[in-house]
C-alpha positions as CSV (number, residue, x, y, z in Angstrom):
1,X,128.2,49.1,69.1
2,X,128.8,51.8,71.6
3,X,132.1,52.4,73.1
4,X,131.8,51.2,77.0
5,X,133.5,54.9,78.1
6,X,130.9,57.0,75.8
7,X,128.8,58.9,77.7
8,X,125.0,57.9,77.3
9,X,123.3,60.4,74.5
10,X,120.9,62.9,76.1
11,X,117.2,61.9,74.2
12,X,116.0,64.6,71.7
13,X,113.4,65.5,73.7
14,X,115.0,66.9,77.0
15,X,117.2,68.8,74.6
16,X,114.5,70.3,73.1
17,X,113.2,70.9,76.9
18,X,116.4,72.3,78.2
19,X,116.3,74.6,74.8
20,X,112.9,76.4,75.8
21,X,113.4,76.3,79.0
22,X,116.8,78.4,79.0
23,X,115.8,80.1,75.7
24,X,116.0,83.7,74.1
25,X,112.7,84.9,74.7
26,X,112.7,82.9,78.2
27,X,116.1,85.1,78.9
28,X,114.0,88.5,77.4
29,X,111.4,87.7,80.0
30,X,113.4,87.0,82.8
31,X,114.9,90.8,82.5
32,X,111.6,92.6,82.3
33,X,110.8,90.6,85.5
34,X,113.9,92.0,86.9
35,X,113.0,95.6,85.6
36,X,110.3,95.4,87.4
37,X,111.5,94.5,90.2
38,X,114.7,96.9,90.6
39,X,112.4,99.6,90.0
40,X,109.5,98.6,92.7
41,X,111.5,96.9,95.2
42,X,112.0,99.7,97.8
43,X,109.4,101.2,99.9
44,X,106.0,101.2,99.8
45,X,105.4,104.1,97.8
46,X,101.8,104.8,98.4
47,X,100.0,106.7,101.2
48,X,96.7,105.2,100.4
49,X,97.8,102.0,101.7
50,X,97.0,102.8,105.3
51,X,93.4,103.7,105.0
52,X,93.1,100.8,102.6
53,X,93.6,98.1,105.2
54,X,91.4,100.2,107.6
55,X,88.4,99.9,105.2
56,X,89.0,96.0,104.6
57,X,89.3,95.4,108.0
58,X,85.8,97.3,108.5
59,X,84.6,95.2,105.7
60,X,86.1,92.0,107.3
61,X,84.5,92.7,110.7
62,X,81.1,94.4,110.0
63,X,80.4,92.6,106.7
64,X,78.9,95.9,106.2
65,X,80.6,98.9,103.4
66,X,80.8,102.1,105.2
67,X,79.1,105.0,103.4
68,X,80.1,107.4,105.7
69,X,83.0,109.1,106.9
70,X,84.5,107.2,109.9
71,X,88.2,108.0,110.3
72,X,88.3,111.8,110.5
73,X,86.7,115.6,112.9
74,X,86.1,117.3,110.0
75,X,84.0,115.6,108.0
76,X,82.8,112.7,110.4
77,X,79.7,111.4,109.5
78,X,79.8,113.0,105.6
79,X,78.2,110.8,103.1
80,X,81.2,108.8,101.1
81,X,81.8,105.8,99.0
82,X,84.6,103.2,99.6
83,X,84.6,102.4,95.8
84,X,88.2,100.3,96.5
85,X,86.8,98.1,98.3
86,X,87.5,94.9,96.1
87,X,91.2,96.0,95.3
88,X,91.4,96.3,99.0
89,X,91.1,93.0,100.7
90,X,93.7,91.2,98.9
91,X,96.3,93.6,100.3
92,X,94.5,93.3,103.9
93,X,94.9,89.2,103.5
94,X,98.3,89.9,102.7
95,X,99.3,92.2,105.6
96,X,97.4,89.7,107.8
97,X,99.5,86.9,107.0
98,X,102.8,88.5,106.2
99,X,102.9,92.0,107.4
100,X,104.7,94.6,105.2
101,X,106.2,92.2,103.4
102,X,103.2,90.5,102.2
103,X,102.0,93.6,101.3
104,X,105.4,94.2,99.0
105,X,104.9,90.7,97.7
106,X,101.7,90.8,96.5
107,X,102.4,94.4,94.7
108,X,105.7,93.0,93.4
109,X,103.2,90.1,91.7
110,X,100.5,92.2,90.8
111,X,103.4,94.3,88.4
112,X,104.9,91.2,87.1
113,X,101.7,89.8,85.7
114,X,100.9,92.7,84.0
115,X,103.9,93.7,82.3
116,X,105.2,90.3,81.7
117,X,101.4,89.6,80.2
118,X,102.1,93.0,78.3
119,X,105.5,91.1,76.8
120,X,103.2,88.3,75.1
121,X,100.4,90.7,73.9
122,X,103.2,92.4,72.1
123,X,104.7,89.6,70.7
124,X,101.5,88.3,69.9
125,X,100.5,91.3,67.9
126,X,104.3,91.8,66.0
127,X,105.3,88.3,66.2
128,X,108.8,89.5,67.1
129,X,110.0,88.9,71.2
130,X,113.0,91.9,70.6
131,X,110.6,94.6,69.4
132,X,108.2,93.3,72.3
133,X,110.7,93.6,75.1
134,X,111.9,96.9,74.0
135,X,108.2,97.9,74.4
136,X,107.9,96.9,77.4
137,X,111.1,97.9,78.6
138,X,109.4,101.6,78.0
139,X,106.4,100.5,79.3
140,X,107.7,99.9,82.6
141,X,109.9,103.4,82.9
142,X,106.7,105.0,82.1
143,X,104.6,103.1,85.0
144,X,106.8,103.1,87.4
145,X,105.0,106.5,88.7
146,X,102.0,104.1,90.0
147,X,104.6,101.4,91.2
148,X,103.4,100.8,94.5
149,X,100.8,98.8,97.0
150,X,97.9,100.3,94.5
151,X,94.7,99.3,93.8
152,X,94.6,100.8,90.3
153,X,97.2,97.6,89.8
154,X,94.7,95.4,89.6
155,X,92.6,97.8,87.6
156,X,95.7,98.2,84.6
157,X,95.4,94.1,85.0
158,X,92.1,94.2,84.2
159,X,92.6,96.3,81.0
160,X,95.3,94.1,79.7
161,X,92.8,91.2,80.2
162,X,90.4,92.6,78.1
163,X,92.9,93.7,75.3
164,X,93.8,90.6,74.9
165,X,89.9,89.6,74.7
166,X,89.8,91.9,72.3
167,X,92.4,90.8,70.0
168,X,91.5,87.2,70.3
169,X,88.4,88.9,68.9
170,X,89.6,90.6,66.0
171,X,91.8,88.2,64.8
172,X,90.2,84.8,65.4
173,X,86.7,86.2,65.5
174,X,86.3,83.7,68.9
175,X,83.2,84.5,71.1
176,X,85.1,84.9,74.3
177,X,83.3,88.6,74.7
178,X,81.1,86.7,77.1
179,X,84.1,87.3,79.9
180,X,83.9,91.2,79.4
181,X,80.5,91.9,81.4
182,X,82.3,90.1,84.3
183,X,85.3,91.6,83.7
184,X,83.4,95.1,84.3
185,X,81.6,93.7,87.4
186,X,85.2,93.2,88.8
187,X,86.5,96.6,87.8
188,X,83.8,98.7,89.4
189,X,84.5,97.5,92.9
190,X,88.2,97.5,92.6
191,X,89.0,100.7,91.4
192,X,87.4,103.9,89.1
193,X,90.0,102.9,86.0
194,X,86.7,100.7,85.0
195,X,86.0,104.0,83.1
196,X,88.5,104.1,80.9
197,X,88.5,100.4,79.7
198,X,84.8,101.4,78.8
199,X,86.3,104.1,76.6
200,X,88.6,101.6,75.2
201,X,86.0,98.9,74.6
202,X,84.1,101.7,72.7
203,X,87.5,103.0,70.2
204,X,87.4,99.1,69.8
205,X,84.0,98.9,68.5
206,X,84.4,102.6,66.4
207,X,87.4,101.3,64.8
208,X,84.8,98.5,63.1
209,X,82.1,100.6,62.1
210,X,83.5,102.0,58.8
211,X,86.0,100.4,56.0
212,X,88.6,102.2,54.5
213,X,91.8,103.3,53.7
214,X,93.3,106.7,54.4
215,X,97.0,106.3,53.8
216,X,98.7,104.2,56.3
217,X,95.3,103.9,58.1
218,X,93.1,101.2,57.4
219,X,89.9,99.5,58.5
220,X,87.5,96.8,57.9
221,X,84.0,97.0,59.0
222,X,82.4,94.5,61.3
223,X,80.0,91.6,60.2
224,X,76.4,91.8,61.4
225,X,77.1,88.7,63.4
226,X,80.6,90.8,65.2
227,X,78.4,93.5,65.4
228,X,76.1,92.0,67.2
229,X,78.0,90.4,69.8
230,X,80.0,93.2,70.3
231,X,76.7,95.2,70.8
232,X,75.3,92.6,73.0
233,X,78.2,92.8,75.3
234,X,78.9,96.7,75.6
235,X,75.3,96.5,76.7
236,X,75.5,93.7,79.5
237,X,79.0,95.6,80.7
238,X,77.0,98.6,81.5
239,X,74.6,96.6,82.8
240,X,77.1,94.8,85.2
241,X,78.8,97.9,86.0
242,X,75.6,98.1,88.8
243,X,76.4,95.4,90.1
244,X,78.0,97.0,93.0
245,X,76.8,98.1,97.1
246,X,76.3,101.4,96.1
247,X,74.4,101.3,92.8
248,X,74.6,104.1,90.7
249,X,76.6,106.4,92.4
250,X,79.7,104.5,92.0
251,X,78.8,103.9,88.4
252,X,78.7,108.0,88.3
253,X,81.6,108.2,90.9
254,X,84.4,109.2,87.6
255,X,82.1,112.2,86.5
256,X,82.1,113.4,90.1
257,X,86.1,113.2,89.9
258,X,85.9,114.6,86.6
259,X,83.6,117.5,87.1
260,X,83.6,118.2,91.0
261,X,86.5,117.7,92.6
262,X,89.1,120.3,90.9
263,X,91.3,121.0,93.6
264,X,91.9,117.6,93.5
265,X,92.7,117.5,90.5
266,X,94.6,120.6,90.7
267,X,96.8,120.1,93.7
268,X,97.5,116.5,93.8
269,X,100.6,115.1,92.5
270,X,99.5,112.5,90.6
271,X,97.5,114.6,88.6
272,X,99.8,117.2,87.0
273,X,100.6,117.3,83.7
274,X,103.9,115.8,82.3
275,X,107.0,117.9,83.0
276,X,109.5,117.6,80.1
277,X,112.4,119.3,82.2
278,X,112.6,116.2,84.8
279,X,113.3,112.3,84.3
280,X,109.9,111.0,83.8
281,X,109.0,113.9,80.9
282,X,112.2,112.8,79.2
283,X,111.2,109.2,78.9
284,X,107.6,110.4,77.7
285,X,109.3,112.4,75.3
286,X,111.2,109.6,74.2
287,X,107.5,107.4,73.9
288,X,106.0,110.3,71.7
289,X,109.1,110.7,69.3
290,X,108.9,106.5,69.2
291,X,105.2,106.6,68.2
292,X,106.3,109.6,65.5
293,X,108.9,107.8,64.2
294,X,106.9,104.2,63.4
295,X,103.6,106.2,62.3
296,X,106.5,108.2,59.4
297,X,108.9,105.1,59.0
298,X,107.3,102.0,59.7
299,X,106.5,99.4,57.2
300,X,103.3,98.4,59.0
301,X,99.7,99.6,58.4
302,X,97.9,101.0,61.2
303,X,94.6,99.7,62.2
304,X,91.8,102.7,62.8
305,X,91.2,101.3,66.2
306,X,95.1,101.2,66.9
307,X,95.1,104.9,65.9
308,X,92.5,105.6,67.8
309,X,93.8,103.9,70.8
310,X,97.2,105.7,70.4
311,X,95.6,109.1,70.7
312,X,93.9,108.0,73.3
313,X,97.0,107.1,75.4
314,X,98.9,110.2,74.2
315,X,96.3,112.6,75.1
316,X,95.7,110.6,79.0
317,X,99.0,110.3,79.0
318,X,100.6,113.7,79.0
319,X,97.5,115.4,80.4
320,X,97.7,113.8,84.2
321,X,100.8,112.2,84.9
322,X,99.2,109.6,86.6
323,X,98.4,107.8,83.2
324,X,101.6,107.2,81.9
325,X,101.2,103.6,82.9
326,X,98.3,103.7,80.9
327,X,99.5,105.1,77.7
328,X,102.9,102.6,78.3
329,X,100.1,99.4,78.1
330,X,98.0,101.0,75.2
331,X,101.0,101.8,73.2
332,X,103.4,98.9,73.6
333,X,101.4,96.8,71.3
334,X,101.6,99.8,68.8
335,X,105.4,100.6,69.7
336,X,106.6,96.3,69.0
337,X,105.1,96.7,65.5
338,X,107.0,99.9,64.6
339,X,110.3,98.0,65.3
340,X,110.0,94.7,63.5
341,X,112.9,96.0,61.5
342,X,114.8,94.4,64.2
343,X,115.7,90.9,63.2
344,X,113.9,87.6,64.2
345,X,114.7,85.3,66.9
346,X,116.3,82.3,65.6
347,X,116.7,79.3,67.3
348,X,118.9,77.8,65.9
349,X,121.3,80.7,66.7
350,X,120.0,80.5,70.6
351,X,123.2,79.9,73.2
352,X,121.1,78.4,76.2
353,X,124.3,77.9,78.5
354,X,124.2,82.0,77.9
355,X,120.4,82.5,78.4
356,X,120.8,80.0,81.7
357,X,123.5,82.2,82.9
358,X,121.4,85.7,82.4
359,X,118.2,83.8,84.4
360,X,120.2,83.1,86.8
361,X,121.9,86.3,87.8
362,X,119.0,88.0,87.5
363,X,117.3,85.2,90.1
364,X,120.3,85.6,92.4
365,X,119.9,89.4,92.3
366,X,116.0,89.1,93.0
367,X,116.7,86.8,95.9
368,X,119.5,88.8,97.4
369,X,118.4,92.1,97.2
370,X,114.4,91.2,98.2
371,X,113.3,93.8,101.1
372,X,112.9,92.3,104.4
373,X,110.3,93.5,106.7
374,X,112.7,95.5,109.1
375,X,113.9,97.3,105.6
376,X,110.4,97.6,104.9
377,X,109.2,99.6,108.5
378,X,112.4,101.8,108.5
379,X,111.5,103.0,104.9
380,X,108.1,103.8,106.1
381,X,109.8,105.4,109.3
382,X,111.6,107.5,106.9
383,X,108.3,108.7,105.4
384,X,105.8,108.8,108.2
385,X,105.9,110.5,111.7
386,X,106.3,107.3,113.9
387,X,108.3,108.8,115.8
388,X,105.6,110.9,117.1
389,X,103.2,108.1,118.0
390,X,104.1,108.0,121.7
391,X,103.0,111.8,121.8
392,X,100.2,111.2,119.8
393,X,98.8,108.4,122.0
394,X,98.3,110.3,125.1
395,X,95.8,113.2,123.2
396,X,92.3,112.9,123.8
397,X,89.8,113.1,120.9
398,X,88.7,117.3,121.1
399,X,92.4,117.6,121.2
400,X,92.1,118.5,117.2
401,X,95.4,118.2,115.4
402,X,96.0,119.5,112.0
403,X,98.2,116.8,110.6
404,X,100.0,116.5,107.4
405,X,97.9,115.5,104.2
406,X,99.8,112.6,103.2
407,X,100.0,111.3,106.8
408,X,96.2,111.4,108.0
409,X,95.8,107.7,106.9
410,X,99.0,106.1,108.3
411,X,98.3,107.9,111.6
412,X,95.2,106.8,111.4
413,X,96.3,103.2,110.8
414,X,98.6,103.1,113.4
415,X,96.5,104.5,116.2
416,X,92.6,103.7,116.2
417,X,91.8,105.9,118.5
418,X,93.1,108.7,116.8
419,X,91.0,111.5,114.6
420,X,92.7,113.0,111.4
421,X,92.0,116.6,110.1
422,X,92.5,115.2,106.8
423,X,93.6,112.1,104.5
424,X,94.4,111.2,100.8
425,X,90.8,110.1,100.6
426,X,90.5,113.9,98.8
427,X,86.5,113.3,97.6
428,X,85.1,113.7,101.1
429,X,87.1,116.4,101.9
430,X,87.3,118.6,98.7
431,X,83.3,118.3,99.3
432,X,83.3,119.3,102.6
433,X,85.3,122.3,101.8
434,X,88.4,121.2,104.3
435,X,90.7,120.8,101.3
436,X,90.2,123.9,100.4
437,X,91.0,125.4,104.0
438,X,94.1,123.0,104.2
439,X,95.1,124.4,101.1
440,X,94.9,127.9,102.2
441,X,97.0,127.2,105.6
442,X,99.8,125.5,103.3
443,X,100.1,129.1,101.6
444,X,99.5,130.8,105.3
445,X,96.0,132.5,103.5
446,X,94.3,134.1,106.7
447,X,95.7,131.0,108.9
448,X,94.5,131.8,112.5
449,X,91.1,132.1,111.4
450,X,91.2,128.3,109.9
451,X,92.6,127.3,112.5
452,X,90.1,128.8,115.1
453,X,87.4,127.2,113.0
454,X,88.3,123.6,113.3
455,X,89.3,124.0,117.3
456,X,92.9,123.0,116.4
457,X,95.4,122.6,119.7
458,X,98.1,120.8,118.0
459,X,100.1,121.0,114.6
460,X,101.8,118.1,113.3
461,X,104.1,119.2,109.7
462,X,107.1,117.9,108.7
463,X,109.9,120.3,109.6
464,X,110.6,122.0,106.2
465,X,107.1,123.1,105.2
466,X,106.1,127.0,105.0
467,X,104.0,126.6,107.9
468,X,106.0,124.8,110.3
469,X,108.3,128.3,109.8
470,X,105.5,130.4,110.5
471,X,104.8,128.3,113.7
472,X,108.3,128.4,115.0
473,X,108.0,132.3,115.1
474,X,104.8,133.1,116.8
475,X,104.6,133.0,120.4
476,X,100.8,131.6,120.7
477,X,102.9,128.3,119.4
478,X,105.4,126.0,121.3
479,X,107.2,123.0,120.1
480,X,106.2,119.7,121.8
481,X,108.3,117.2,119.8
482,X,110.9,117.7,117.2
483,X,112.4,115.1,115.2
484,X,113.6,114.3,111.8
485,X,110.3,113.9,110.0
486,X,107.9,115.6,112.1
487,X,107.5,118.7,115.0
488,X,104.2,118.6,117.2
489,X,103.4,122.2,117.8
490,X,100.9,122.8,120.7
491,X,98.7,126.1,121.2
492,X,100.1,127.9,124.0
493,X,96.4,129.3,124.8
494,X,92.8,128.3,123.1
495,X,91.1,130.8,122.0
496,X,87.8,131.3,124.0
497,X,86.0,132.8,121.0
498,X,86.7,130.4,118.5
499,X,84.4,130.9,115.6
500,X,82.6,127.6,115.6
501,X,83.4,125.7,112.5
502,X,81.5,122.3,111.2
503,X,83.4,120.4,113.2
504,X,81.7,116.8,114.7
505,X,82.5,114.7,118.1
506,X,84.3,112.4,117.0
507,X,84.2,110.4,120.6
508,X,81.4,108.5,119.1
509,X,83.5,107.0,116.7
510,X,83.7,102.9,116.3
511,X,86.9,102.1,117.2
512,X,88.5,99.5,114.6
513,X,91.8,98.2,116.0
514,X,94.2,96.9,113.7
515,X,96.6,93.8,113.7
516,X,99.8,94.2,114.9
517,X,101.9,93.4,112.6
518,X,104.3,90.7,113.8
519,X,107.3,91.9,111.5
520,X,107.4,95.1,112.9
521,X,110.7,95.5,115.2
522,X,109.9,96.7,118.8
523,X,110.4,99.7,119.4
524,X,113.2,100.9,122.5
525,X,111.8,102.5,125.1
């Protein structure tokens, strides 16, 4: 008989509900959630961004793909390829309904799901959630350089989608390679990553074609039947790879990149080579002496594939910098096995008051420290001449200005009307041979005679750069507007023999006007 003061017993099965809920592994995802996020939270991070919602408005308003040049003098009218287009519209329905914010949002989500989809894959593969969150953990210091409004997001996405198609595969030998081809279709119009989850796919399929052990190395050889299928569906991806508005051009697009555009690849950022002396090179020296350390130490064997996949990621990795978020998703997997020397999660050991507690705060400091939309416009008018625009907006369109690579877009974005000397869209330019001429006025190479060729009246630089120097000191120059991130130089006197450069009028333009966005605080007067 119960005592009438004893309090009712709680049923077995919310226990067991509570349990899982405020778990172990539960309290090992919630803090590579909030990795993430402390390390993606500020800013915007990515020029691109501007020109991105300038295409998917096009594409929202024409229902047309633009296939040449529309935002820029130089190279108006030049044949190019908006092969983002996909990856772009989701960002454009987000700035549409929420502004900057939405924008944040959505590339806040778009990290989540992949690296907290990169958590299970590892535990799936090592069967052990504290190896797998250590993983990931390194995982996410060595994205972090692509953290940002990007469209390759939804290309690294896409790659862990199809490894875990392909582990489903080689484990349960279930025929769900019918979702690859699609998968492809997707990739091509989002974003030129589609390339190297065909090289993937094909280490996959090498991995099978020979049995044997070498060492620690092992493999089995596929079945006629896996062969087969896996045959079948390489083929349809390529196939569905031309599924796309500008046929085979895009599908060629990566070998253009590869073989054609090497300043690009030369002078951009993004596509250095890892520096050991600085932060980033420290952590990718920390992944490489991981990866030596299992491949001496560990008890596990490796799969050919897997070793053929982690020299893939090693060698991408630390030859462009760029791909350090791809060598953190190939090798995490890889990286979870090598320490399964850490103990097991028991559950019967699990504290949930504890794990509740750890959720929580990491919640409350999510929710509390979330950018608004004011935080988000004064970190882009940290980083982009707005101050400026007012000047700007009074120019007519042969009044050529030489703007600041990484602002052509924003500028762009901002005010319609106005006609950029160049942009982060580098593949039209490099082309073009403007790049190249950019290039040799950031080093002051034979300046004035640049300068003559593309007409240019007014210089917009941010106030530390080599040029801006020069400018200061030569009298055929006068400073318009000075501020904290930009000065406006104006030619005192135009030349009346200026060597006439391929320049186009730009007055013909189609004018796309962008939304305002409503979170953006008015300006004073």
């Amino acid at each position: 008989m119960t005592h009438p003061e004893a309090a009712p017993a709680v049923p077995r099965t919310e226990r067991s509900l509570a349990t899982r809920i405020f778990s172990f592994p539960a309290a090992l995802t919630t803090l590579v959630a909030v990795s993430v996020f402390a390390l993606a939270r500020n800013g915007l991070g990515d020029p691109d961004i501007w020109w991105h919602l300038r295409n998917a408005e096009y594409l929202v308003r024409e229902f047309r793909w633009p296939r040449v040049d529309l935002y820029s003098y130089t190279v108006f009218g030049n044949s190019w390829m908006n092969h983002e287009w996909l990856g772009e519209l989701p960002y454009y329905v987000a700035w549409r309904a929420f502004g900057l914010l939405g924008i944040k949002v959505l590339s806040l989500l778009i990290l989540e799901l992949i690296f907290v989809g990169l958590l299970f894959l590892c535990r799936r593969k090592s069967g052990n959630i504290k190896p797998s969150a250590v993983a990931c953990y390194l995982a996410i210091l060595l994205g972090s350089v692509s953290f940002g409004p990007r469209t390759v997001l939804f290309g690294y996405l896409y790659l862990l989608a199809l490894l875990f198609l392909l582990e489903d595969f080689r484990s349960r030998g279930a025929a769900r390679l019918c979702l690859v081809p699609p998968l492809f279709c997707l990739w091509i119009n989002t974003h030129g990553s589609w390339s190297l989850g065909l090289i993937v796919f094909a280490i996959f399929i090498a991995g099978g074609m020979v049995e044997g052990t070498w060492g620690r190395v092992e493999a089995a050889r596929w079945s006629g039947p896996q062969l087969r299928q896996l045959g079948v569906c390489l083929v349809a991806s390529i196939a569905a790879l031309f599924a796309n508005p500008y046929g085979y051009r895009l599908v060629l697009y990566p070998l253009d990149l590869a073989f054609h555009q090497k300043l690009n690849i030369a002078h951009v950022a993004e596509w250095s080579s890892v520096n050991f002396h600085d932060a980033r090179g420290k952590i990718a020296l920390l992944f490489l002496v991981i990866l030596l350390l299992g491949a001496l130490f560990g008890s596990g064997r490796w799969q050919l594939y897997e070793m053929g996949l982690a020299l893939f990621s090693v060698y991408a990795g630390l030859t462009y910098v760029r791909f350090l978020f791809l060598a953190g998703i190939l090798a995490a997997p890889l990286i979870a096995n090598f320490l399964s020397f850490l103990p097991n999660y028991r559950p019967e050991l699990d504290r949930p008051a504890w794990n509740a507690l750890i959720i929580a705060g990491a919640l409350a400091f999510m929710v509390w420290t979330f950018p608004t939309g004011k935080q988000l416009w004064q970190s882009v008018d940290r980083e982009y001449p707005s101050e400026v625009l007012p000047q700007l907006s009074f120019l007519t369109p042969s009044d050529h200005v030489l703007n600041y690579y990484l602002w052509g877009g924003y500028l762009g974005w901002r005010d319609p009307q106005f006609r950029d000397f160049i942009d982060s869209r580098v593949d039209v330019f490099e082309h073009a041979g403007v790049l190249k001429d950019y290039l040799d006025l950031l080093d002051l190479k034979n300046p004035f005679p640049i300068l003559d060729k593309y007409h240019i009246r007014y210089i917009l630089f941010p106030p530390d750069e080599l040029l801006t120097y020069a400018l200061r000191h030569d009298s055929q120059w006068k400073v318009v507007f000075s501020g904290e991130v930009s000065v406006l130089f104006e030619r005192v006197e135009m030349p009346t023999n200026s060597a006439s450069g391929a320049v186009c009028d730009s007055s013909s333009a189609a004018i796309l006007t962008p939304s305002a966005p409503h979170d953006r605080p008015p300006k004073s007067p």
